[in-house]
C-alpha positions as CSV (number, residue, x, y, z in Angstrom):
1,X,-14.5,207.9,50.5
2,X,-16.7,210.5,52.9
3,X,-16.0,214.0,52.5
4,X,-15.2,215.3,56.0
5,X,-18.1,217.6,57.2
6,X,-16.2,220.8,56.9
7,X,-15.0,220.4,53.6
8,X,-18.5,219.6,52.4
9,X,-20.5,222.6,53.7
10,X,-17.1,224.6,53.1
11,X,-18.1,223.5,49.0
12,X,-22.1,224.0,49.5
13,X,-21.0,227.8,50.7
14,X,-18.8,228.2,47.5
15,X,-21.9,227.2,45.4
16,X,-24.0,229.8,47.6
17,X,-21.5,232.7,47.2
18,X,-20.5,234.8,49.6
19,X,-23.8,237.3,48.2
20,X,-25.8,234.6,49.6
21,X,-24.6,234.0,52.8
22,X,-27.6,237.0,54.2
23,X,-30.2,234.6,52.8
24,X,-28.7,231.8,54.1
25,X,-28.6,233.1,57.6
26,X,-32.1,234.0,57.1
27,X,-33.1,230.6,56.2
28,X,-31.1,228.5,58.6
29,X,-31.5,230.5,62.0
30,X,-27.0,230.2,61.8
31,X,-26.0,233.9,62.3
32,X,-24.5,235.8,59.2
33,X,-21.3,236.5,60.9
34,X,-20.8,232.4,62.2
35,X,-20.9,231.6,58.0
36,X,-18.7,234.2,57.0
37,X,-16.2,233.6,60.1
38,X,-16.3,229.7,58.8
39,X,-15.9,230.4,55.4
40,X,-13.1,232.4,55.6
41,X,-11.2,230.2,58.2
42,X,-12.1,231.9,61.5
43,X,-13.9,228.3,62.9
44,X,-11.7,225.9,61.5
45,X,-13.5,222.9,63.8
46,X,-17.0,224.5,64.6
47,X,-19.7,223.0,67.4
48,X,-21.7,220.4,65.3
49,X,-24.7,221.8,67.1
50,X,-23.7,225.7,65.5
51,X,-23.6,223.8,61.5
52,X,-26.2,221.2,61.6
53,X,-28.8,223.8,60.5
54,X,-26.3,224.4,57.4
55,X,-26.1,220.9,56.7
56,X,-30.3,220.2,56.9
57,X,-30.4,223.3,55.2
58,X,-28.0,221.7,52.3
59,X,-29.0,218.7,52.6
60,X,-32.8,219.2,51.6
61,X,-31.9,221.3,48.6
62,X,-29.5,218.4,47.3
63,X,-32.9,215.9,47.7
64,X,-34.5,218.4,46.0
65,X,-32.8,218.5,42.9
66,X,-32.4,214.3,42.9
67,X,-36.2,214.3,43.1
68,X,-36.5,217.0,40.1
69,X,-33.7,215.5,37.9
70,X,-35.3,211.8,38.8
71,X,-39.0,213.2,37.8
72,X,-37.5,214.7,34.6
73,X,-36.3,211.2,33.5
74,X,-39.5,209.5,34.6
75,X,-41.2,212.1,32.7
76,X,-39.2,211.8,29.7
77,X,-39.2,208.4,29.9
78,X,-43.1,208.3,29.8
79,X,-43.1,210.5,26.8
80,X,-40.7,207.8,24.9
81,X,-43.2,204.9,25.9
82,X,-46.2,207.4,25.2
């Protein structure tokens, strides 16, 4: 079953913290006070145009860290064969 889109970025700015949300903005373009008004239940169904940043943004680090646990288990897997 999908998550619905809300719920998942609603997660992704649990795991970023509230102290992150100033970074965040910084790195997305999305303005500070949009992610804290969202978080908190201000924008219960928000523009898709005003969250896809978010979502990239979220969605590139999550490919990130498959690529880096997948080169890990190549990596340790080479070492077994090695």
């Amino acid at each position: 079953m999908n998550v619905p889109i809300t719920e998942y970025l609603h997660q992704k700015l649990t795991e970023v913290g509230t102290a992150g949300f100033e970074q965040l903005a910084l790195d997305t373009g999305v303005k500070v006070s949009f992610i804290r008004k969202f978080f908190y239940g201000g924008r219960p169904d928000p523009r898709v145009n005003t969250i896809q940043p978010l979502l990239d943004h979220f969605h590139a680090r999550d490919m990130a860290q498959v690529a880096e646990v997948n080169g890990q288990q190549c990596s340790s897997q080479e070492s077994a064969h090695g």
